[in-house]
Every structure is written in structure tokens, then in C-alpha cells.
OpenMM code with the backbone's topology and positions (N, CA, C; nanometers):
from openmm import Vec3, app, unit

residues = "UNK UNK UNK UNK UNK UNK UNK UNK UNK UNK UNK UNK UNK UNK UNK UNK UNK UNK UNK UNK UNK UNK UNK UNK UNK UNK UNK UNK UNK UNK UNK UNK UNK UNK UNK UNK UNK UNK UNK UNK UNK UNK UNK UNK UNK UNK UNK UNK UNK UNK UNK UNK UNK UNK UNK UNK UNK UNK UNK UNK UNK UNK UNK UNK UNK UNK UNK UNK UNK UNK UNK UNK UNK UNK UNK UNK UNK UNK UNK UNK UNK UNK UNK UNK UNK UNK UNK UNK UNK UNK UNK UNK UNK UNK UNK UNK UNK UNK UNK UNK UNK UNK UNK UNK UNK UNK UNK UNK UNK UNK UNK UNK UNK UNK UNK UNK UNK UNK UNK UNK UNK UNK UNK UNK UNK UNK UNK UNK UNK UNK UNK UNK UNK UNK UNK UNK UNK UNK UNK UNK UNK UNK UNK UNK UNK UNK UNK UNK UNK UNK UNK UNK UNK UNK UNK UNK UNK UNK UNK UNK UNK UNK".split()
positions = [
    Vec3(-2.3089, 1.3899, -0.8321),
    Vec3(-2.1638, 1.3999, -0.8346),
    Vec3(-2.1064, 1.3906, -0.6926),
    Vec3(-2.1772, 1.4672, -0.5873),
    Vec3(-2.1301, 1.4434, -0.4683),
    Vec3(-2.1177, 1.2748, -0.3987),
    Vec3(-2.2046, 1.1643, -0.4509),
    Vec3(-2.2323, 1.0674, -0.4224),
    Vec3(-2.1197, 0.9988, -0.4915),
    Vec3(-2.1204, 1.0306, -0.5753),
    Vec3(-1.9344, 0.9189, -0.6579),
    Vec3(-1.8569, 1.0121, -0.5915),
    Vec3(-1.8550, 1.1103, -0.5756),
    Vec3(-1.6604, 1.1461, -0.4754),
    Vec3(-1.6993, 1.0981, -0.3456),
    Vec3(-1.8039, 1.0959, -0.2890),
    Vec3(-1.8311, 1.0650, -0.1171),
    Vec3(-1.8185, 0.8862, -0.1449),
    Vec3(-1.8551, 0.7938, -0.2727),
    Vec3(-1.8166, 0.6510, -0.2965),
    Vec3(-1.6641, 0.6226, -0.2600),
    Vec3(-1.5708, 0.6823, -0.3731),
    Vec3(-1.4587, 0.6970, -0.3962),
    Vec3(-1.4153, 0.7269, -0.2449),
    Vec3(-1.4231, 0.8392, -0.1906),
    Vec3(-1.3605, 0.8506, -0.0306),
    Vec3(-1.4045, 0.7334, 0.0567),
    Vec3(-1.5031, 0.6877, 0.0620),
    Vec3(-1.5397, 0.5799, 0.0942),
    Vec3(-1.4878, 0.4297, 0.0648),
    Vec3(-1.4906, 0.4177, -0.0720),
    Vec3(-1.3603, 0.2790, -0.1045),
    Vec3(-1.2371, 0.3400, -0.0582),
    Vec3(-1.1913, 0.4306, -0.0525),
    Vec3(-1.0075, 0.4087, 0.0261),
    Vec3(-1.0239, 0.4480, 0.1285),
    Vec3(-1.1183, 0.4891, 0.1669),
    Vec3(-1.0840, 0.4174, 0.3687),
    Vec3(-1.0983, 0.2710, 0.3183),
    Vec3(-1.1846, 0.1997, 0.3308),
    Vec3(-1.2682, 0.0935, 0.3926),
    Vec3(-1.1553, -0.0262, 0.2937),
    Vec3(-1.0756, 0.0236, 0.1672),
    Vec3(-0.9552, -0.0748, 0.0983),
    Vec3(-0.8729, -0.0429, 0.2051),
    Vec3(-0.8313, 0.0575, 0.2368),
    Vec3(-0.6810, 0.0933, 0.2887),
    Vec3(-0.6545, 0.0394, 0.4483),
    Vec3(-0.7927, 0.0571, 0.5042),
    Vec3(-0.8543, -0.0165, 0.6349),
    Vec3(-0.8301, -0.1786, 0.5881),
    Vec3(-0.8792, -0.2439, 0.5126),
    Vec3(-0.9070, -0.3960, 0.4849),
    Vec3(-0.7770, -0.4355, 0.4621),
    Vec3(-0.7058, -0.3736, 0.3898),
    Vec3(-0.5480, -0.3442, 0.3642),
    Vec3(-0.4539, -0.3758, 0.4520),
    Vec3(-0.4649, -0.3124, 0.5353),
    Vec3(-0.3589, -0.2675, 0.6510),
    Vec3(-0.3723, -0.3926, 0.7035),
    Vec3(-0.5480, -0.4562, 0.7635),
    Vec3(-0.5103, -0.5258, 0.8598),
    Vec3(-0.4977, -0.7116, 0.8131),
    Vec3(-0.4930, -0.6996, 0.6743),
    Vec3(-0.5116, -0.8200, 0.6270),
    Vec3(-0.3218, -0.8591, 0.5934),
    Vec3(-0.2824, -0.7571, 0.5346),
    Vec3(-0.0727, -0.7129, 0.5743),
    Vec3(-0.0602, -0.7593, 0.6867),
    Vec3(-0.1156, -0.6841, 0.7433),
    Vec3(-0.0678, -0.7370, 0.9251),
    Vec3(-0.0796, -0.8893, 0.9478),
    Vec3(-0.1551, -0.9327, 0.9034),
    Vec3(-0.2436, -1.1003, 0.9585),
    Vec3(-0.1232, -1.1574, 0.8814),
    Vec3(-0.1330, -1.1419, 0.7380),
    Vec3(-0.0118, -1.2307, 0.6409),
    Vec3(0.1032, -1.1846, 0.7067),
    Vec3(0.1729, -1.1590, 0.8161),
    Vec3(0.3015, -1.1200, 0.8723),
    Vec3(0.2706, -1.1988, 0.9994),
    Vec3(0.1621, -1.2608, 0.9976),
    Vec3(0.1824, -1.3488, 1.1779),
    Vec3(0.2694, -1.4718, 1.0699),
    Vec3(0.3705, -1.5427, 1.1857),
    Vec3(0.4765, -1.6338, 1.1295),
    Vec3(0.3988, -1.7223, 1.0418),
    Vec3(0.2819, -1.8025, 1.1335),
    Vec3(0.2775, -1.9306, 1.0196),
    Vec3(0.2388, -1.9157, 0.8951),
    Vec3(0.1269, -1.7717, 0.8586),
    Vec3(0.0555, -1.7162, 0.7232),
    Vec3(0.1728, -1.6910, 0.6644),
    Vec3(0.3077, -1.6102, 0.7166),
    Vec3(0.3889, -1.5408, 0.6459),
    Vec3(0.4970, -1.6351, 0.6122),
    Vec3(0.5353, -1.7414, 0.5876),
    Vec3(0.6302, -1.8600, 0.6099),
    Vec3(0.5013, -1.9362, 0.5132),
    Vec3(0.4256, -1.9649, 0.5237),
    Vec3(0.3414, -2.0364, 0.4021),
    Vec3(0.2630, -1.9646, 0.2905),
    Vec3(0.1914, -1.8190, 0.3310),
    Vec3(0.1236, -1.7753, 0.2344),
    Vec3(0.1904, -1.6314, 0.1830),
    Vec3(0.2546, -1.5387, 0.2524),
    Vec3(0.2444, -1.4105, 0.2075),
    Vec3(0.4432, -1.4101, 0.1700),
    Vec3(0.5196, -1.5326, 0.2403),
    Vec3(0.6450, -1.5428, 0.2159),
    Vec3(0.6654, -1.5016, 0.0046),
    Vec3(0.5915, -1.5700, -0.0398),
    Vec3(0.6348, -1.5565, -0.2043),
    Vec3(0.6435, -1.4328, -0.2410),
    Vec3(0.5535, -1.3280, -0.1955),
    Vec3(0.5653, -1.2389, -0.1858),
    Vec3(0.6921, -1.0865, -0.1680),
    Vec3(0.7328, -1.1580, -0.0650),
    Vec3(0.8314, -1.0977, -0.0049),
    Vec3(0.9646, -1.1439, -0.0288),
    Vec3(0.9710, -1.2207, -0.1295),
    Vec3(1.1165, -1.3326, -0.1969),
    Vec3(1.1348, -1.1816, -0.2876),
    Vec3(1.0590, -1.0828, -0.3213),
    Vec3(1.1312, -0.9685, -0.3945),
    Vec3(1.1590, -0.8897, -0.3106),
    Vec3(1.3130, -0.8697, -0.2654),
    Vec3(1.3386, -0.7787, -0.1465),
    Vec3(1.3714, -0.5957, -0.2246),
    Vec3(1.4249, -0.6304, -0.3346),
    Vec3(1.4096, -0.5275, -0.4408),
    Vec3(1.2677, -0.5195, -0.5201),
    Vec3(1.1703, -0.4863, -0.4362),
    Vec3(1.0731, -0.4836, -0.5717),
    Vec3(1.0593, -0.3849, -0.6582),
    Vec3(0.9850, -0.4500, -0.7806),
    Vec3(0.9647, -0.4375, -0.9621),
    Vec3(0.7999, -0.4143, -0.9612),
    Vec3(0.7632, -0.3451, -1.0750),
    Vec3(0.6383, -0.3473, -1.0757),
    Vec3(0.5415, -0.4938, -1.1000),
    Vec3(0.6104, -0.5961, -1.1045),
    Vec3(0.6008, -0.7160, -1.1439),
    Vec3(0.5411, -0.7988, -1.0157),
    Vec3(0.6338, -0.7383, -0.9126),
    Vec3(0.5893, -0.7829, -0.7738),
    Vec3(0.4960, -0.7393, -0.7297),
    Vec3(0.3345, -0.6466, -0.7655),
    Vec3(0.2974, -0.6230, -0.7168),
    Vec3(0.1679, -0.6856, -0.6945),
    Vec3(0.1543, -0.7936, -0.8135),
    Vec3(0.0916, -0.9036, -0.8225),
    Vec3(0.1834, -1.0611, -0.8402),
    Vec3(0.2842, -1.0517, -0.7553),
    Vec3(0.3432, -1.1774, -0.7684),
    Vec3(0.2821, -1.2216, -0.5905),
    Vec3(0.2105, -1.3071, -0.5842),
    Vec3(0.1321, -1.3846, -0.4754),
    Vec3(0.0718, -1.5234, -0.4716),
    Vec3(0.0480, -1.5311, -0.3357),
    Vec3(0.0169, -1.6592, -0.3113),
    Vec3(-0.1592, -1.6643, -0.3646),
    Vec3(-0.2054, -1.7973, -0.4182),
    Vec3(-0.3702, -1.7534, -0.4177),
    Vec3(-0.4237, -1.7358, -0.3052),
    Vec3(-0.4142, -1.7939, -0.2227),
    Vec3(-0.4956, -1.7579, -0.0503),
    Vec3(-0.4743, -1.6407, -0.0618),
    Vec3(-0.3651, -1.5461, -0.0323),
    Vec3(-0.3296, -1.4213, -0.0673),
    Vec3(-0.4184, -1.3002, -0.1512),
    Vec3(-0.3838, -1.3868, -0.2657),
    Vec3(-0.5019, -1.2910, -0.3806),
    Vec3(-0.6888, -1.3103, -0.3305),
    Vec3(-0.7074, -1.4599, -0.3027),
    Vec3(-0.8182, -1.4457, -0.2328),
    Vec3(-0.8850, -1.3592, -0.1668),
    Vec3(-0.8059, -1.3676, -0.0416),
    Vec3(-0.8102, -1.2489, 0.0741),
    Vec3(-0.8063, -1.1136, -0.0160),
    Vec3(-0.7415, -1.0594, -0.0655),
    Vec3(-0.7169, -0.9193, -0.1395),
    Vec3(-0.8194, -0.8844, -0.2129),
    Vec3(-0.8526, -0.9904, -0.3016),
    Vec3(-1.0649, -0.9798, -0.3650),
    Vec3(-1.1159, -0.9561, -0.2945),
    Vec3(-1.1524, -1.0407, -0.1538),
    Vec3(-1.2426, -1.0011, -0.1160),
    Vec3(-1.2991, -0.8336, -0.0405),
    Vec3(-1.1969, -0.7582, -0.0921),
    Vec3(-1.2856, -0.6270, -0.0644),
    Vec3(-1.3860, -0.5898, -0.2242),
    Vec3(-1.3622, -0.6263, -0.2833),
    Vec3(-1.4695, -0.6171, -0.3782),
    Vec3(-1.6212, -0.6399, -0.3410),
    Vec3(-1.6639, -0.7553, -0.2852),
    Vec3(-1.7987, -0.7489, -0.1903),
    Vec3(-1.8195, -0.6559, -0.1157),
    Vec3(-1.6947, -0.6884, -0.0552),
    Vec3(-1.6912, -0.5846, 0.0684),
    Vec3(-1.7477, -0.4614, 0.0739),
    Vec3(-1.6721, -0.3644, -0.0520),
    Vec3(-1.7346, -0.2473, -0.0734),
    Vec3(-1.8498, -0.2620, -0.1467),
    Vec3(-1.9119, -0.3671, -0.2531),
    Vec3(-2.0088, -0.4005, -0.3097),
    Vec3(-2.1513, -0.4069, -0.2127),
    Vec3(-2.1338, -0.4491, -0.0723),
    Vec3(-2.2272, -0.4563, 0.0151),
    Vec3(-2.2229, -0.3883, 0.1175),
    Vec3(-2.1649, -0.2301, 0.1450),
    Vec3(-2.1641, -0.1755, 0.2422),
    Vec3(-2.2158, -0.0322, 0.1591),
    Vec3(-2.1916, -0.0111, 0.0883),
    Vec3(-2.2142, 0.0933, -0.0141),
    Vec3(-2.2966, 0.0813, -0.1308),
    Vec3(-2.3722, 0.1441, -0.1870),
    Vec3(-2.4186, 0.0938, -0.3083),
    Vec3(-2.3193, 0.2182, -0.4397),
    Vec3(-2.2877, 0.1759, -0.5237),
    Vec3(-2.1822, 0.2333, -0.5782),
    Vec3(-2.1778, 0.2119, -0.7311),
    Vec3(-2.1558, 0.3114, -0.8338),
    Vec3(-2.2007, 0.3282, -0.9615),
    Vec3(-2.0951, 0.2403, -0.9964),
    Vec3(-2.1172, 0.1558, -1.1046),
    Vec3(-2.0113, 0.0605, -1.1719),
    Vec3(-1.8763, 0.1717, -1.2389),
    Vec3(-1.9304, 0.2911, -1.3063),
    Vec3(-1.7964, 0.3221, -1.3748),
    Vec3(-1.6794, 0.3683, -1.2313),
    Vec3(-1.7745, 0.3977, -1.1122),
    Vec3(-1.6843, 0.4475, -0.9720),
    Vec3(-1.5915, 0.3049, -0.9575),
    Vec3(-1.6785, 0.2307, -0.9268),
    Vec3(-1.6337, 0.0889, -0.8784),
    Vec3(-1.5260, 0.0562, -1.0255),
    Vec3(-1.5188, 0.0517, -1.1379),
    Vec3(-1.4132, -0.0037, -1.2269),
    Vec3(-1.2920, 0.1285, -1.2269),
    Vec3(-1.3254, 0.2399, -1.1736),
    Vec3(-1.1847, 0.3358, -1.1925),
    Vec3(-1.1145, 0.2905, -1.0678),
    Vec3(-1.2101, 0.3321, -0.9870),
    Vec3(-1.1454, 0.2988, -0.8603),
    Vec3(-1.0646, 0.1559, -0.8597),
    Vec3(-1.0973, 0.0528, -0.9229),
    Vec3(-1.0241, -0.0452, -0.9074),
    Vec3(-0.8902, -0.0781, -1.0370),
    Vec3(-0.8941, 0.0658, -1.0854),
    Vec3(-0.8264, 0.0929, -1.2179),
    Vec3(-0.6768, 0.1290, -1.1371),
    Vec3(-0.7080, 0.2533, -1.0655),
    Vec3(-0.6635, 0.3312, -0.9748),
    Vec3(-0.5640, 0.2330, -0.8707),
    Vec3(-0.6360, 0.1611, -0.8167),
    Vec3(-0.5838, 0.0736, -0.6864),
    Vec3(-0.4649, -0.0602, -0.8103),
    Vec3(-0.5114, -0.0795, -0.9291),
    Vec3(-0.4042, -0.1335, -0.9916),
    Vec3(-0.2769, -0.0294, -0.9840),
    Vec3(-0.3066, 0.0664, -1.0664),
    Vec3(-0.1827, 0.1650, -1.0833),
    Vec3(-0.1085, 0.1778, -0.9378),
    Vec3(-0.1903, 0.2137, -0.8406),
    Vec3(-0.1394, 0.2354, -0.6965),
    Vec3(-0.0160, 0.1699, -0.6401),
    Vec3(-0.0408, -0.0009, -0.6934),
    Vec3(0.0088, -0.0628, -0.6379),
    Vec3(0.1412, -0.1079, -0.7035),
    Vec3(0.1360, -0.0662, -0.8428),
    Vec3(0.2363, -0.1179, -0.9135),
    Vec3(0.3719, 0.0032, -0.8753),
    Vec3(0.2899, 0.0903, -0.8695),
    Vec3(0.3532, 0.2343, -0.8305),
    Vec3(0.4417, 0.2490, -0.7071),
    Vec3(0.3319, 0.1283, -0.5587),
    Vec3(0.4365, 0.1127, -0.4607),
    Vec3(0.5258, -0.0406, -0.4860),
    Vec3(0.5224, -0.0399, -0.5893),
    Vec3(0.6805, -0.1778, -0.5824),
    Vec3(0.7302, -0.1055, -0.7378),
    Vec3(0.7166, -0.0099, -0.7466),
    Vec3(0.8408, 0.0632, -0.8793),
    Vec3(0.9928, 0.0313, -0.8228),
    Vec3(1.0248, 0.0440, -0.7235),
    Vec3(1.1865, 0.0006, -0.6771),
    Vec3(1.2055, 0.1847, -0.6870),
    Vec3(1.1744, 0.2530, -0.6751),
    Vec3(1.1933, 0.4042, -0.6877),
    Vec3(1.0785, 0.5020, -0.6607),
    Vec3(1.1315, 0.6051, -0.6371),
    Vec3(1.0074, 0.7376, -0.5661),
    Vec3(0.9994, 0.8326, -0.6690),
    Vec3(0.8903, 0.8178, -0.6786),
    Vec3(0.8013, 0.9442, -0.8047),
    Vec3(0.7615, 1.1016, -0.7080),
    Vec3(0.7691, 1.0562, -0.5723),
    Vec3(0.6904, 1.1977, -0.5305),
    Vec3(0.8270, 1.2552, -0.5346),
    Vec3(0.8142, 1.4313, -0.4795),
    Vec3(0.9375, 1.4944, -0.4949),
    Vec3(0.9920, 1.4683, -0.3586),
    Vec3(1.1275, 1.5702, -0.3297),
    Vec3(1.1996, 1.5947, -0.2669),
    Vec3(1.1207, 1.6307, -0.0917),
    Vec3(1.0721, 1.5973, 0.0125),
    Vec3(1.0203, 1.6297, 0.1053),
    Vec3(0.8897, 1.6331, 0.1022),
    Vec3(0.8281, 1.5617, -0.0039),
    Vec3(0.7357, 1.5212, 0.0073),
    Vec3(0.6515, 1.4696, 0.1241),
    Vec3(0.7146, 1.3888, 0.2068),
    Vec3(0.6703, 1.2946, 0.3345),
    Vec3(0.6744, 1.3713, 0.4359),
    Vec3(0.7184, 1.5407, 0.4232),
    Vec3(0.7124, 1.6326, 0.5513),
    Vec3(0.5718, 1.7493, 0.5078),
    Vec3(0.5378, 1.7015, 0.4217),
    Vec3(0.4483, 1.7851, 0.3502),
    Vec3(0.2884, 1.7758, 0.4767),
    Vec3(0.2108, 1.8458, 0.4592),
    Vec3(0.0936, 1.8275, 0.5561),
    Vec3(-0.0452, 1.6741, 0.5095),
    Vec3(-0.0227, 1.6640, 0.3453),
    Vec3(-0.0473, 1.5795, 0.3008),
    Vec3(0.0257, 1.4261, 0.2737),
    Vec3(0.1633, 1.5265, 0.2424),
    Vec3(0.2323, 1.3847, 0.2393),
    Vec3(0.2591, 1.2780, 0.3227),
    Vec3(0.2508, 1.3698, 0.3882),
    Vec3(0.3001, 1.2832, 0.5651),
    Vec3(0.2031, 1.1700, 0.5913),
    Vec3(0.0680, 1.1803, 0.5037),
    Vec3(0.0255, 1.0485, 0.5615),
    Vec3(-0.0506, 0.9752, 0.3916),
    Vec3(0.0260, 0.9832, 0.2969),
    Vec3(0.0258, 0.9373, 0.1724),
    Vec3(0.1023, 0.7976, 0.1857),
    Vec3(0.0884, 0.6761, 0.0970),
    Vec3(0.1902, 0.5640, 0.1251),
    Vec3(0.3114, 0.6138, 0.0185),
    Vec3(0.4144, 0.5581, -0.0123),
    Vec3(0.4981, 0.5683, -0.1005),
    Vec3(0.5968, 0.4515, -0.1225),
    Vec3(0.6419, 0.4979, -0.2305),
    Vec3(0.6934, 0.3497, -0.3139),
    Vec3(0.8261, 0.3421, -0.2191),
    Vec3(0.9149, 0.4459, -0.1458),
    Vec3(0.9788, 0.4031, -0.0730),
    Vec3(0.9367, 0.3167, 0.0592),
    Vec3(0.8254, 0.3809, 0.1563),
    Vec3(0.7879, 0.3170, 0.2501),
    Vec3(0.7462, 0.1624, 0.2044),
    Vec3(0.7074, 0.0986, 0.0846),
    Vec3(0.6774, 0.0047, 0.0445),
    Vec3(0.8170, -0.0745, 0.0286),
    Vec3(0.9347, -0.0092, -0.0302),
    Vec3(1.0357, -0.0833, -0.0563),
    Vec3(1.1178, -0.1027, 0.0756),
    Vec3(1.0784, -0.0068, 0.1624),
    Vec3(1.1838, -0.0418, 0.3074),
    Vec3(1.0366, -0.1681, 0.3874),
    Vec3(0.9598, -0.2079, 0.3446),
    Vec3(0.8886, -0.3470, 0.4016),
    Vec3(0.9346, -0.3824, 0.3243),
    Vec3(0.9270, -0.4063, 0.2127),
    Vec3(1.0213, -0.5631, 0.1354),
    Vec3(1.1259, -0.5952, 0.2185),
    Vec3(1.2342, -0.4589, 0.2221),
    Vec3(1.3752, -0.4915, 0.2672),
    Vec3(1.3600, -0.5190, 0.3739),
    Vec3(1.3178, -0.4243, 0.4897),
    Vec3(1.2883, -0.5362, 0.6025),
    Vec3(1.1934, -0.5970, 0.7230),
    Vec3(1.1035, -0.6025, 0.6350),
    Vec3(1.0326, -0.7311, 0.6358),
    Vec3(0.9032, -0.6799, 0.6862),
    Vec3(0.8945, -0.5649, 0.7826),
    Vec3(0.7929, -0.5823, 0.9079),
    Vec3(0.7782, -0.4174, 0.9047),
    Vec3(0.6355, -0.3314, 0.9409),
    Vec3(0.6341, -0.2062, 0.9501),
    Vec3(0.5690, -0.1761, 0.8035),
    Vec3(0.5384, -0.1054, 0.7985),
    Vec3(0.4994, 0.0263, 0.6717),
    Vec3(0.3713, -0.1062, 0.5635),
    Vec3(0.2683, -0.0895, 0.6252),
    Vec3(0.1613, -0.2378, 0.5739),
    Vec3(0.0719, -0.1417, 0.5086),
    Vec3(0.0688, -0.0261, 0.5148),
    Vec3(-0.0466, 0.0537, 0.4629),
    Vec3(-0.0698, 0.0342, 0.2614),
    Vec3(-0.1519, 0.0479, 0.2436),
    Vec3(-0.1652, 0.0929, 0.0989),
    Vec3(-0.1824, 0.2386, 0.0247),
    Vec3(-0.2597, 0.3247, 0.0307),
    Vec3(-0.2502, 0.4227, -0.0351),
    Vec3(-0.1997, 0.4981, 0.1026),
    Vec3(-0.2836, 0.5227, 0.2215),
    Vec3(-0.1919, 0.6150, 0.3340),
    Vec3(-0.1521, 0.5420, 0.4644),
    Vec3(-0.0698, 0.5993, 0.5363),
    Vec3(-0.0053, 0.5523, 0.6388),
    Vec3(-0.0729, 0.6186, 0.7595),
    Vec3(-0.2168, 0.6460, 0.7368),
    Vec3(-0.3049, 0.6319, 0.8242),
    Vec3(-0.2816, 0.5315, 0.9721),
    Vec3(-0.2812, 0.3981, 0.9153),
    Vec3(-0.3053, 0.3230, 0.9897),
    Vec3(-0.1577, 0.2742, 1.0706),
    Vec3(-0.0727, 0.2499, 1.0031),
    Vec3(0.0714, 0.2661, 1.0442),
    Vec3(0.0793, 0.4158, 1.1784),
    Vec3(0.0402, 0.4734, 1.1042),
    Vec3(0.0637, 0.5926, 1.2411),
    Vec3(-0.0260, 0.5334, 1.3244),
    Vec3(-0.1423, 0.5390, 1.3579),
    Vec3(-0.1787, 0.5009, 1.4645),
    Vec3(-0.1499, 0.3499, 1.5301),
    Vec3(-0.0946, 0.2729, 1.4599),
    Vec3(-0.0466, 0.1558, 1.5414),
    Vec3(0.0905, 0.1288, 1.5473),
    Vec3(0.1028, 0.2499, 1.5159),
    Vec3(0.3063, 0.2396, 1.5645),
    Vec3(0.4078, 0.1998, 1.4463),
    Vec3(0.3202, 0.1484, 1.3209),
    Vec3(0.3761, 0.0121, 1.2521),
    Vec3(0.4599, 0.1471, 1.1479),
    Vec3(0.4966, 0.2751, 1.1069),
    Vec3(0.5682, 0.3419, 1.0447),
    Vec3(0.7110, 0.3162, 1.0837),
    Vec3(0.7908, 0.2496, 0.9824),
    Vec3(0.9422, 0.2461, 0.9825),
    Vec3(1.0141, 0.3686, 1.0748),
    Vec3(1.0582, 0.3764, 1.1689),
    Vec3(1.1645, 0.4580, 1.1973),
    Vec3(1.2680, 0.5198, 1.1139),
    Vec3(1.3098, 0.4311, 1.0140),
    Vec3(1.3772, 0.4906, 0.9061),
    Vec3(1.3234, 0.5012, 0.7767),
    Vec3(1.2022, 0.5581, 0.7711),
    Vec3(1.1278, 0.6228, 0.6659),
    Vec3(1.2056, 0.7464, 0.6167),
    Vec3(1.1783, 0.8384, 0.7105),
    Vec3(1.2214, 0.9565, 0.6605),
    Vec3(1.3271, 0.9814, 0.6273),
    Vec3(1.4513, 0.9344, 0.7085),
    Vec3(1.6272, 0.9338, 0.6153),
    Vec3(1.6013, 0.8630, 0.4658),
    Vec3(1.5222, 0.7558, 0.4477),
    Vec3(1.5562, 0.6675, 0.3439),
    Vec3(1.4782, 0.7622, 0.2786),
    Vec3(1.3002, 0.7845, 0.2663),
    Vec3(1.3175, 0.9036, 0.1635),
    Vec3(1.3856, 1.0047, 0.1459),
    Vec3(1.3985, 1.0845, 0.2327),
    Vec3(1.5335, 1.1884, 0.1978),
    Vec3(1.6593, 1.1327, 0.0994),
    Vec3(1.7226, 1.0085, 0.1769),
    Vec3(1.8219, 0.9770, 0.0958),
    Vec3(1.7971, 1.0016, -0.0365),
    Vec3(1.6583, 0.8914, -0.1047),
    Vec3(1.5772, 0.8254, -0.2102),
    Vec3(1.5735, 0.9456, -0.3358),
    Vec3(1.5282, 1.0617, -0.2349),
    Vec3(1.5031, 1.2000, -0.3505),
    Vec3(1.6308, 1.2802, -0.3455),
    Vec3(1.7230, 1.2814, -0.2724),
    Vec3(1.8058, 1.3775, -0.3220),
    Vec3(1.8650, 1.3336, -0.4457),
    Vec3(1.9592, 1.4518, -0.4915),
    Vec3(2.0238, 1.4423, -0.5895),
    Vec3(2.1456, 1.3185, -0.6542),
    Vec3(2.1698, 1.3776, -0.5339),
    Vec3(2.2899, 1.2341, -0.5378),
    Vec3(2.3079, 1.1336, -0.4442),
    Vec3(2.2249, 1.0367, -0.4735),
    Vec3(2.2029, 0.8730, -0.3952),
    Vec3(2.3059, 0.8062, -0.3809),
    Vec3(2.4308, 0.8601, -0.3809),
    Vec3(2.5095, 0.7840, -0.3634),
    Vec3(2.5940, 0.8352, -0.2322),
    Vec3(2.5148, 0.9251, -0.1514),
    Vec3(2.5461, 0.9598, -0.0134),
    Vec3(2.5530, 0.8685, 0.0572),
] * unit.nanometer
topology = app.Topology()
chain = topology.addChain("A")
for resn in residues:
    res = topology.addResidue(resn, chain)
    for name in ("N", "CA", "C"):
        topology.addAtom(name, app.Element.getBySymbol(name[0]), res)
């Protein structure tokens, strides 16, 4: 049992790592203007968008499946939740809305969780917040929106129409 939760911690570094810096690459101009642009034509995203992509795109995004397939050796039912999981994840960050609560993102955990807002302020504009499940990697390379935290705040209070 310790070996499937130490798997599992192991696929979301090594996705969320492959993640981050493969976001980043599809945002240099010429990839992002030919391959990762279709993408980003949903400036409001839907859970719809979270597989609306280019194939080079989806390519690149498979290939952590080897990836973790050959760095780890890893029980198939780990390897099919986990990739059960990373579906839901993702549909979850292009909902167009925030499921966590109210201050969530000041929380000791939250603070470095991704969220469907930090996902919807990169649609809107354009550049920053590349992480997938945490903003691990965003913090250490600077790439966290400046206006994360007003926009979630805004996002969860009561009345959004502040």
C-alpha cells in the first residue's frame, strides 16, 4: 500500500513537472500562434475546453504516459485512476467557476493547489498560471498571476457583482 501512494505522489510531481514546462514551451510565439493558439480561442473556458487541442499538442500531453511508464514501475489500477483523476482535474480547471471555498488560496495547502480560477485568468490573459494540479512551479518561476488572489477573492465571495 505504501508503494501505490509513494506511485501516485510520484505521477503528480513528475505530470505537474512535465506540465508546467511543456505550457511554457506551447506559449513561445511560433508553437503558440500555430499549435497551442486553438486552445486558447476559449477565453471563457467550459469543461469542453479542456480537451479542445491541437494534435501536436495532445501528442506532447501523452507523452507522459511512458514517461511515468518508464521511470517508475507502477500497478495498472494506480496508473488508470490516476489518469481517471488527471481527466476530472482538468475538466475541473476550465469549469469557468471555483469549487474550492472562500480563502481557500490563503490556506497553508491551498496556496499551492491549482484552481479553476488561476486556470481561467490564463485563458483570459494569456500568459502566467501554466501549472496543473499545483502552482508549485509557477511559484518558483515567478509565472503566478499577480492578480490571482483579488480574482479569487472576487470569484468566492458572495456577491460577484462587486
Amino acid at each position: 500500500m505504501a508503494y501505490y501512494i509513494l506511485s501516485w505522489a510520484w505521477m503528480f510531481f513528475l505530470h505537474d513537472t512535465y506540465f508546467y514546462w511543456i505550457h511554457r514551451l506551447m506559449h513561445h510565439p511560433k508553437l503558440y500562434r500555430s499549435v497551442h493558439l486553438i486552445h486558447h480561442k476559449s477565453t471563457n473556458p467550459s469543461p469542453w475546453t479542456a480537451y479542445a487541442f491541437h494534435p501536436f499538442e495532445a501528442f506532447l500531453e501523452a507523452l507522459i504516459a511512458p514517461l511515468i511508464a518508464f521511470t517508475l514501475p507502477v500497478h495498472i489500477s494506480s496508473f488508470g485512476l490516476f489518469f481517471l483523476f488527471q481527466i476530472i482535474y482538468n475538466v475541473y480547471g476550465h469549469l469557468g467557476f471555483e469549487l474550492y471555498p472562500k480563502k481557500f488560496h490563503k490556506t497553508l495547502i491551498g496556496k499551492w493547489i491549482n484552481t479553476s480560477v488561476a486556470h481561467n485568468l490564463h485563458h483570459k490573459k494569456f500568459n502566467g498560471n501554466y501549472g496543473l494540479y499545483f502552482l508549485f512551479w509557477d511559484r518558483i518561476m515567478g509565472t503566478v498571476r499577480e492578480d490571482y488572489n483579488t480574482t479569487f477573492e472576487k470569484s468566492t465571495s458572495k456577491n460577484t457583482n462587486n
